[in-house]
PDB file of the backbone (N, CA, C, O) and the ligand in Angstrom, with CONECT records:
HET     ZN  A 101       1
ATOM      1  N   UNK A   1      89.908  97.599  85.810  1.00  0.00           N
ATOM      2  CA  UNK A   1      90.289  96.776  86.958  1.00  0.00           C
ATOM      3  C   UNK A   1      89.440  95.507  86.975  1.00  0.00           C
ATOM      4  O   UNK A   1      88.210  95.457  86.969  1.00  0.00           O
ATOM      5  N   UNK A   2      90.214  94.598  86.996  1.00  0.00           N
ATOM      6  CA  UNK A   2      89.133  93.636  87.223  1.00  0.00           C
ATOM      7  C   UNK A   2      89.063  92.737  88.469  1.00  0.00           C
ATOM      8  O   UNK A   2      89.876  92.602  89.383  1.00  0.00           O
ATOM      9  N   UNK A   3      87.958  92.203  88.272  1.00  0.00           N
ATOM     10  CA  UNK A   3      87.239  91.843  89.330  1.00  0.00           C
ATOM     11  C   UNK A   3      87.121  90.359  89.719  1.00  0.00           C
ATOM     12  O   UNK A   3      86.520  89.604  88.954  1.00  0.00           O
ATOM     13  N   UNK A   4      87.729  89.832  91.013  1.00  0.00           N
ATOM     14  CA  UNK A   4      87.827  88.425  90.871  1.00  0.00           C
ATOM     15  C   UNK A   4      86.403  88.194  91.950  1.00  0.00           C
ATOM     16  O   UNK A   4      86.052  88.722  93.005  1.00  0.00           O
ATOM     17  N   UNK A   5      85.682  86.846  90.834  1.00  0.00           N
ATOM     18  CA  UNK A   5      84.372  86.495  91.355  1.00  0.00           C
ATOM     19  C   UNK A   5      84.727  85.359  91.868  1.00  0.00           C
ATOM     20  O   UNK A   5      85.869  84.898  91.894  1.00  0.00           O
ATOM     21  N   UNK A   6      83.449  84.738  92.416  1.00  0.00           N
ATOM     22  CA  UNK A   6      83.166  83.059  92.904  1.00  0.00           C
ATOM     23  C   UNK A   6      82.120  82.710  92.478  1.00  0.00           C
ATOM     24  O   UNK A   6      81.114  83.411  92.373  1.00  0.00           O
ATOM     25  N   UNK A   7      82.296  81.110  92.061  1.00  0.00           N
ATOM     26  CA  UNK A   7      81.398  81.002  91.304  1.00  0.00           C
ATOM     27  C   UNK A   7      80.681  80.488  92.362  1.00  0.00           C
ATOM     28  O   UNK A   7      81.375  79.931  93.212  1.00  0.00           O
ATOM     29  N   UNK A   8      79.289  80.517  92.590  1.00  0.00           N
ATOM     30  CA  UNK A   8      77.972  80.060  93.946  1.00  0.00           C
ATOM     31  C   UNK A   8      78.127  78.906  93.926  1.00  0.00           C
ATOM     32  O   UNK A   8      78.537  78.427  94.983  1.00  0.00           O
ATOM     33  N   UNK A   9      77.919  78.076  92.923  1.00  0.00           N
ATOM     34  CA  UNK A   9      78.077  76.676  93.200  1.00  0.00           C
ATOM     35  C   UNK A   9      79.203  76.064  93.678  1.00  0.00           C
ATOM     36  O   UNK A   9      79.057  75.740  94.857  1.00  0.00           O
ATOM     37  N   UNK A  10      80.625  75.686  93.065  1.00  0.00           N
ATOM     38  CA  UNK A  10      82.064  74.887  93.454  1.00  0.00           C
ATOM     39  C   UNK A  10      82.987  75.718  93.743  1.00  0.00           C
ATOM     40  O   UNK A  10      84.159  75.463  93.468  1.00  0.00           O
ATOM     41  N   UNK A  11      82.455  77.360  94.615  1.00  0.00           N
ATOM     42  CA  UNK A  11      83.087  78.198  95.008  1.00  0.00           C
ATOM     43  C   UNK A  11      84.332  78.320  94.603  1.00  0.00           C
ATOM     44  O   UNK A  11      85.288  78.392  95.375  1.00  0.00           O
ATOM     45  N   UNK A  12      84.432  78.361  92.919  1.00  0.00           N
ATOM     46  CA  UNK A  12      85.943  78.671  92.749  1.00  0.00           C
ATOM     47  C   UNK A  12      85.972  79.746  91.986  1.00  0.00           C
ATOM     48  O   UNK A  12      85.047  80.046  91.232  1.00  0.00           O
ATOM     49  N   UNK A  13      87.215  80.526  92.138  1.00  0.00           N
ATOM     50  CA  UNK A  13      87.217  81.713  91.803  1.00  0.00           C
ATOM     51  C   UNK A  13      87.530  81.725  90.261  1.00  0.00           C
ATOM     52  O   UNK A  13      87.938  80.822  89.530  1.00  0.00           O
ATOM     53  N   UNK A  14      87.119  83.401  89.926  1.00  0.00           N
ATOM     54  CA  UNK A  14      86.719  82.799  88.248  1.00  0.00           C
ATOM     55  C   UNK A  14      86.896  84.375  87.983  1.00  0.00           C
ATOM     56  O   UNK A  14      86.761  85.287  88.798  1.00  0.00           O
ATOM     57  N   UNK A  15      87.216  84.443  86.695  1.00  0.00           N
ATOM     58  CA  UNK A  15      87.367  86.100  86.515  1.00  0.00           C
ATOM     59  C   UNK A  15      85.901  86.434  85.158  1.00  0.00           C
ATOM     60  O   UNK A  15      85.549  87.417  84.506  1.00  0.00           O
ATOM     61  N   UNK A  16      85.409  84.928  85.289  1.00  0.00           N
ATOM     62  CA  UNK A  16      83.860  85.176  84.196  1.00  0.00           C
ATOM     63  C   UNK A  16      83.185  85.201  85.489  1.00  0.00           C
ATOM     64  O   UNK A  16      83.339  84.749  86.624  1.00  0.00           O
ATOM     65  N   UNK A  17      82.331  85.959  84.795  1.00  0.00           N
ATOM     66  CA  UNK A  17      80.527  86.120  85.352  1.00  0.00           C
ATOM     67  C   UNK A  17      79.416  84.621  85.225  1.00  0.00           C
ATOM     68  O   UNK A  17      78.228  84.543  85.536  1.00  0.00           O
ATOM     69  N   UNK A  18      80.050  83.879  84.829  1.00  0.00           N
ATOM     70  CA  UNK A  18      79.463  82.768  84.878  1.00  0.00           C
ATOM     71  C   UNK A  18      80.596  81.705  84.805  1.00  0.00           C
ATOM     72  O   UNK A  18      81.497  81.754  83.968  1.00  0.00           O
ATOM     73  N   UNK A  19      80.443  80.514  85.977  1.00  0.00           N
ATOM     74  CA  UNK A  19      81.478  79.288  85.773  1.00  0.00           C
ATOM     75  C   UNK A  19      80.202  78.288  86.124  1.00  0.00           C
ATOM     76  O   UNK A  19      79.204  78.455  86.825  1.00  0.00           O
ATOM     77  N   UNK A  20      80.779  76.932  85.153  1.00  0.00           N
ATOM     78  CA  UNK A  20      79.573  76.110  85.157  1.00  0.00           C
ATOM     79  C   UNK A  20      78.591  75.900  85.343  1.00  0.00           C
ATOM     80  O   UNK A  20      77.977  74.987  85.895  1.00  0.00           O
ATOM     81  N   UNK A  21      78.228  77.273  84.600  1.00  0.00           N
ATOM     82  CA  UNK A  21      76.326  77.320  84.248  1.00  0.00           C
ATOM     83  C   UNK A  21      76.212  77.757  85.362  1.00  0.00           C
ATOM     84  O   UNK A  21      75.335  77.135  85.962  1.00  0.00           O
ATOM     85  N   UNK A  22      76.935  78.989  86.306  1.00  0.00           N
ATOM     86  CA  UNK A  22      76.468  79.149  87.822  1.00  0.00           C
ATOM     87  C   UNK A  22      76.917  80.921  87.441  1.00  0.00           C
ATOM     88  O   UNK A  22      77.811  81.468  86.795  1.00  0.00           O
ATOM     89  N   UNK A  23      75.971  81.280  88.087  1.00  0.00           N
ATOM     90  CA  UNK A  23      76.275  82.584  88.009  1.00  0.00           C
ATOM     91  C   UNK A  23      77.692  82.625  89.286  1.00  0.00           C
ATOM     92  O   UNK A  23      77.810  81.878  90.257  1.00  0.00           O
ATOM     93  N   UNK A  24      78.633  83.766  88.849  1.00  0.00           N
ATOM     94  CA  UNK A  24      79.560  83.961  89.745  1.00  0.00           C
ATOM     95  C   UNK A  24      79.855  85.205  90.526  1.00  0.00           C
ATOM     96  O   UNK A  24      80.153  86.242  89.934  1.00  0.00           O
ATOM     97  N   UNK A  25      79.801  85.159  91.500  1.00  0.00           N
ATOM     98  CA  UNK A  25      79.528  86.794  92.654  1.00  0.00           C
ATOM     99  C   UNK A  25      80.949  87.267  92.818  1.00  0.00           C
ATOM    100  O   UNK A  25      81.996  86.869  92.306  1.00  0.00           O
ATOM    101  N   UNK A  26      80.760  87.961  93.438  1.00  0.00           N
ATOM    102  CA  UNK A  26      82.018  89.010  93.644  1.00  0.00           C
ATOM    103  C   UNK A  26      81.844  88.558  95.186  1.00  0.00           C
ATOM    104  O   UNK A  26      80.899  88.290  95.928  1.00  0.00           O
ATOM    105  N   UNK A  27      83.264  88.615  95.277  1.00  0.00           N
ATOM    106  CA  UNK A  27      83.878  87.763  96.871  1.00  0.00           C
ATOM    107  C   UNK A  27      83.545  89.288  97.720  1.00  0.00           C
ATOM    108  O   UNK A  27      82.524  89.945  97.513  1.00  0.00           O
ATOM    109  N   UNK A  28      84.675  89.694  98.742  1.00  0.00           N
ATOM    110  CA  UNK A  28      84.492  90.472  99.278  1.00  0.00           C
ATOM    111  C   UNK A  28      84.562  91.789  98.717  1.00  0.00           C
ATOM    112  O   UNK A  28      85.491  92.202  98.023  1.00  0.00           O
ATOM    113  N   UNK A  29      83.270  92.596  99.134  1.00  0.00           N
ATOM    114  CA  UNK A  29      83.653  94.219  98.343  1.00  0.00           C
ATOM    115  C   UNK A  29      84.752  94.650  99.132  1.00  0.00           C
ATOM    116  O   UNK A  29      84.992  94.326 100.295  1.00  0.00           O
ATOM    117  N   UNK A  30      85.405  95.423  98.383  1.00  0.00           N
ATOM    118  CA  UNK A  30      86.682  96.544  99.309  1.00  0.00           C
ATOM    119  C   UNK A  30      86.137  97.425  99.858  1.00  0.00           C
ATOM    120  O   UNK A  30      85.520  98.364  99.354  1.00  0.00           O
ATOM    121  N   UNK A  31      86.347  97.161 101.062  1.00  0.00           N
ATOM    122  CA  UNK A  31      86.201  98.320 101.954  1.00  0.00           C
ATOM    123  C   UNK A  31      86.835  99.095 102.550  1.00  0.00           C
ATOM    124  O   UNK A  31      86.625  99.431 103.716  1.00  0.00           O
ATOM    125  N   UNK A  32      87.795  99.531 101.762  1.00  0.00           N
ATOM    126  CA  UNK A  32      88.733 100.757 102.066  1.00  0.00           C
ATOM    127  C   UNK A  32      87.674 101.657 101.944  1.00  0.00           C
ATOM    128  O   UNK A  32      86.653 101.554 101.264  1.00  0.00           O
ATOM    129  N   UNK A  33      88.206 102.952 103.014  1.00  0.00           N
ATOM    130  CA  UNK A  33      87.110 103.861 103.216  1.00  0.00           C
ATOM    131  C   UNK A  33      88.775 105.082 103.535  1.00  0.00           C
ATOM    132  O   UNK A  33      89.787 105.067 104.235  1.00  0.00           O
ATOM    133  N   UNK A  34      88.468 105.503 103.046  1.00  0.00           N
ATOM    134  CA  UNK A  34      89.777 106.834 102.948  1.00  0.00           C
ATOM    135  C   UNK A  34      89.401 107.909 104.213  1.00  0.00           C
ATOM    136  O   UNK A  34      90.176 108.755 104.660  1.00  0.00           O
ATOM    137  N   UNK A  35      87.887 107.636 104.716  1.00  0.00           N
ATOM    138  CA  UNK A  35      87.948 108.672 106.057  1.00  0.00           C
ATOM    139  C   UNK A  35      87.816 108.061 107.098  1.00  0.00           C
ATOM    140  O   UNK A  35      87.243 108.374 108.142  1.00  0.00           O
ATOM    141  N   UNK A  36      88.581 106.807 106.686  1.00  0.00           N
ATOM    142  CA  UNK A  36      88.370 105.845 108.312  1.00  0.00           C
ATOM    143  C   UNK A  36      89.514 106.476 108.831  1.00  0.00           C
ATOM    144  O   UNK A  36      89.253 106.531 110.032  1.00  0.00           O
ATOM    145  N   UNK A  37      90.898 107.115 108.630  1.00  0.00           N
ATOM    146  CA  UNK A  37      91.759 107.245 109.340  1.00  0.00           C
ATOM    147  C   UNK A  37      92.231 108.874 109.754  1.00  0.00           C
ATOM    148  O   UNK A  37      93.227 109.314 110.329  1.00  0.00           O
ATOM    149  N   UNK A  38      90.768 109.655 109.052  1.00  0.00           N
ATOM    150  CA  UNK A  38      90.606 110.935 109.405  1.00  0.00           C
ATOM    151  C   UNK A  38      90.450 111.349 110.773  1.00  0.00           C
ATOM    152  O   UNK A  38      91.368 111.984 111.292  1.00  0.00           O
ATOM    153  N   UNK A  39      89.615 111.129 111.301  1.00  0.00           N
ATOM    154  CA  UNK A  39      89.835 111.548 112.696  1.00  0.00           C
ATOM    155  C   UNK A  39      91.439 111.092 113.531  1.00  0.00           C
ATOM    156  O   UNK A  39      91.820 111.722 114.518  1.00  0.00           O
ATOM    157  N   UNK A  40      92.243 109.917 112.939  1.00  0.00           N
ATOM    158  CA  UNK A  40      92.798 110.343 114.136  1.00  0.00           C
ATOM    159  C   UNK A  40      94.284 110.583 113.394  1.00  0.00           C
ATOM    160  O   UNK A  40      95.432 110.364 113.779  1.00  0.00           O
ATOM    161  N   UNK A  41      93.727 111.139 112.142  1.00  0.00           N
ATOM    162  CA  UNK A  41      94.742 112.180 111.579  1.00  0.00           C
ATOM    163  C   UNK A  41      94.645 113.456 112.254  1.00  0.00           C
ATOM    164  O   UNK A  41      95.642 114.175 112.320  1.00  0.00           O
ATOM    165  N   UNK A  42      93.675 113.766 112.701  1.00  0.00           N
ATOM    166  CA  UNK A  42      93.163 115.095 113.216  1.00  0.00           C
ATOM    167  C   UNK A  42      93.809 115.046 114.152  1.00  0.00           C
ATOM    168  O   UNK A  42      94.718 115.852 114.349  1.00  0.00           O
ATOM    169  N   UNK A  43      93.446 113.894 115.135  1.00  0.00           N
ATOM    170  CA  UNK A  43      93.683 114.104 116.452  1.00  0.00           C
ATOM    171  C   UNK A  43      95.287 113.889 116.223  1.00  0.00           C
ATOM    172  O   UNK A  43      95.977 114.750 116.769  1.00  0.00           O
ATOM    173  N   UNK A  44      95.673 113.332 115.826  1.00  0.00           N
ATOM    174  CA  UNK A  44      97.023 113.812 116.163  1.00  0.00           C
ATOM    175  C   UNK A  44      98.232 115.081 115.618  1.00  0.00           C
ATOM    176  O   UNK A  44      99.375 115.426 115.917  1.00  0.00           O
ATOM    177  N   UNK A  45      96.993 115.537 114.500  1.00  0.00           N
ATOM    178  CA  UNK A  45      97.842 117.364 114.013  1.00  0.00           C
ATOM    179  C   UNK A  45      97.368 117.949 115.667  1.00  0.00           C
ATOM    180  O   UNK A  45      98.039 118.619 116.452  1.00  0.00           O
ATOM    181  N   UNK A  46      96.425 117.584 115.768  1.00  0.00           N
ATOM    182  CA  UNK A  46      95.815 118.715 117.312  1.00  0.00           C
ATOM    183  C   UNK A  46      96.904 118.150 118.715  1.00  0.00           C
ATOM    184  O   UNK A  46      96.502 118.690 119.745  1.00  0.00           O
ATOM    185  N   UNK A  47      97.682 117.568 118.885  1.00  0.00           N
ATOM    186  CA  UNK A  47      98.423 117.011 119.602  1.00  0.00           C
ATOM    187  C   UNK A  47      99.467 117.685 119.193  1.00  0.00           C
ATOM    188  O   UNK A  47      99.759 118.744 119.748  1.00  0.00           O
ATOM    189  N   UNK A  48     100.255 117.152 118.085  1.00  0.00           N
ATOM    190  CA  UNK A  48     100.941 117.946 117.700  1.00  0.00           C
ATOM    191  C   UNK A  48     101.185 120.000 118.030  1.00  0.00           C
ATOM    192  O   UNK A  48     102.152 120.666 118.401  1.00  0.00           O
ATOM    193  N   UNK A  49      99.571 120.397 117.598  1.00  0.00           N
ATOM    194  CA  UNK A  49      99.812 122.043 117.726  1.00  0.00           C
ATOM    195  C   UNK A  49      99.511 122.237 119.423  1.00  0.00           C
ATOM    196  O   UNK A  49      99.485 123.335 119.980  1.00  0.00           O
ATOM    197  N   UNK A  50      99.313 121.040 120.040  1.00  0.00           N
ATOM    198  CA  UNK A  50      99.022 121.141 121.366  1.00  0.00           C
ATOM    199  C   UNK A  50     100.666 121.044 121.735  1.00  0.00           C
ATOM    200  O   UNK A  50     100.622 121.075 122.964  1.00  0.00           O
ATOM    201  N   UNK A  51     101.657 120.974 121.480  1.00  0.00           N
ATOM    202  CA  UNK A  51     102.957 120.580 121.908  1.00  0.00           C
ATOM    203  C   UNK A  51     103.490 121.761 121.692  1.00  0.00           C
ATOM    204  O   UNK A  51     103.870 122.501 122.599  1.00  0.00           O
ATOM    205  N   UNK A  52     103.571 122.079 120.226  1.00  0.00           N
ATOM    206  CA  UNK A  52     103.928 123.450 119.760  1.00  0.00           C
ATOM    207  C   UNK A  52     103.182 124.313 121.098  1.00  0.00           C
ATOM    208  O   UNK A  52     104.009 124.512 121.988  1.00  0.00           O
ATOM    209  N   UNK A  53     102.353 124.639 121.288  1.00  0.00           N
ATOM    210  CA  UNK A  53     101.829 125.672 122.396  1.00  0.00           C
ATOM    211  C   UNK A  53     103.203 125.460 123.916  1.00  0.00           C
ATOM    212  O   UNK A  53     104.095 126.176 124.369  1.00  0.00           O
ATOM    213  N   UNK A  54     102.747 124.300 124.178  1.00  0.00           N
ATOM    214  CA  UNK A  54     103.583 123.876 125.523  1.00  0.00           C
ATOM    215  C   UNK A  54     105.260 124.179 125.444  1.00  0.00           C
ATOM    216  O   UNK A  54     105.978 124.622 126.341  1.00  0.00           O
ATOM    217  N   UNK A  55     105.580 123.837 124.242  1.00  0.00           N
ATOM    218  CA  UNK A  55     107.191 124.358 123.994  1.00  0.00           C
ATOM    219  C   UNK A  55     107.611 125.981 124.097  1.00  0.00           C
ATOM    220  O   UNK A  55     108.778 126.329 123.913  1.00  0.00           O
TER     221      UNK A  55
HETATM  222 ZN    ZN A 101      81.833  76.592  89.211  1.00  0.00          ZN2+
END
């Protein structure tokens, strides 16, 4: 996978590790997080078996 950088100096994006003699960073890390949407996966199976009860 690759990785699109910036270069520090003329902030342009660059798929080298170096653009005009400038070292080049990695823009934003991904921050997908796969248990950000766990809890209210939960909470809503528990809603769910909370309905099932009431029916
Ligand atoms: Zn540059």
């Amino acid at each position: 996978m690759a990785h699109i950088l910036k270069c520090t100096k003329c902030n342009k994006y660059t798929m080298q590790e170096t653009h005009c003699g400038n070292p080049a960073i990695t823009t934003k890390p991904m921050r997908y997080s796969p248990w950000k949407n766990a809890p209210y996966r939960k909470e809503a199976r528990r809603e769910e078996l909370k309905e099932k009860k009431l029916l």
